[in-house]
N, C-alpha and C positions, 0 to 999 in steps of 0.2 A: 939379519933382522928377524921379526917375527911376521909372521902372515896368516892373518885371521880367516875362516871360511863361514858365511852365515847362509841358513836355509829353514825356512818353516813361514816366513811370511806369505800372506796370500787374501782372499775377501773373504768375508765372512758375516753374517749378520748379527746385530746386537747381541747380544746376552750369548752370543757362543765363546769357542775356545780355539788357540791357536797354540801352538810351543815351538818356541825358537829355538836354534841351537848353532852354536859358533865353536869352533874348533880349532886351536892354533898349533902351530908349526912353525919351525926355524927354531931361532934364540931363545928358546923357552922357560929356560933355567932362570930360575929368579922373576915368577911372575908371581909378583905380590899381590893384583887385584884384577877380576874381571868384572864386567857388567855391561851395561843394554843403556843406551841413549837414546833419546827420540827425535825427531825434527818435521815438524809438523808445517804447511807452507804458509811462510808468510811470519812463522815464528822464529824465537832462536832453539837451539840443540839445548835440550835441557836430560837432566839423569834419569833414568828410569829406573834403574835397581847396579847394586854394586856388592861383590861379593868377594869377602879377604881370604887368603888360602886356608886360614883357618875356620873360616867359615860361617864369620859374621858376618849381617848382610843388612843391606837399608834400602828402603823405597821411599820415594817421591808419593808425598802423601798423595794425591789423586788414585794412585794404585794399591795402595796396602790394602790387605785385604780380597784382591782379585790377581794379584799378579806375584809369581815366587820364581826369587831367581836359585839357582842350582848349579852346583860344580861338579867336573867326575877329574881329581887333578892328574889320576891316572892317563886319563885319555887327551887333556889340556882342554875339556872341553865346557862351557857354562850354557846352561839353557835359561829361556824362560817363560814358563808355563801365563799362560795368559787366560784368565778365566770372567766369565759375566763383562764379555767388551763394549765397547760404548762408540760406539760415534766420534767421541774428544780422544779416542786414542788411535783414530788415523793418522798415521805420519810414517818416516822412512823409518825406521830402527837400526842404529847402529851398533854391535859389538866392541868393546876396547879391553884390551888390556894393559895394565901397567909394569913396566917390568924393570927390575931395582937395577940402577947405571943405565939402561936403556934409551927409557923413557914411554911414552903412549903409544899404540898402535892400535890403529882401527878398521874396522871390515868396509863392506863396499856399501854396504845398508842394503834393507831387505824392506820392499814394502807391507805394510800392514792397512788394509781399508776395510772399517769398519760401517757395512749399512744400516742403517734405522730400517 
């Protein structure tokens, strides 16, 4: 199967920057889509940014603007740069990717706390 690794979350106050970054391994071959989920408590798991191997990408409007996701396919690895953070964007962050016959596989989540 595949096996995601995530690292960059941590606290930070308002209007700073964090960058995530997730890196996979295993079944690699035929990963059609990466990106960054969030899950905030008490909410459901909603998308944060999603990125195609060719390297179109979409955000969840709350972030455009502040938040760019990134691929290196070389390395299997997507980041995503977090900039001007808010308070509404404390929640776990999770990494998936999608992988063609596979199906979804996701990281273990990395937290993100944002203080005012």
């Amino acid at each position: 199967q595949v096996q995601l690794v995530e690292s960059g979350g941590g606290l930070v106050q308002a209007g700073g920057s964090l960058r995530l970054s997730c890196a996979a391994s295993g079944r690699i071959f035929g990963i059609a889509a990466m990106g960054w989920y969030r899950q905030a408590p008490g909410k459901p798991r909603e998308l944060v940014a999603t990125s195609t191997r060719g390297g179109s990408a979409t955000y969840e409007d709350s972030v455009k603007g502040r938040f760019t996701i990134s691929r290196d396919n070389a390395k299997n690895t997507v980041y995503l740069q977090m900039n001007s953070l808010k308070p509404e964007d404390t929640a776990v962050y999770f990494c998936y990717c999608a992988v063609v016959g596979l199906g979804d596989f996701w990281g273990q989540g990395t937290q993100v706390t944002v203080s005012s």
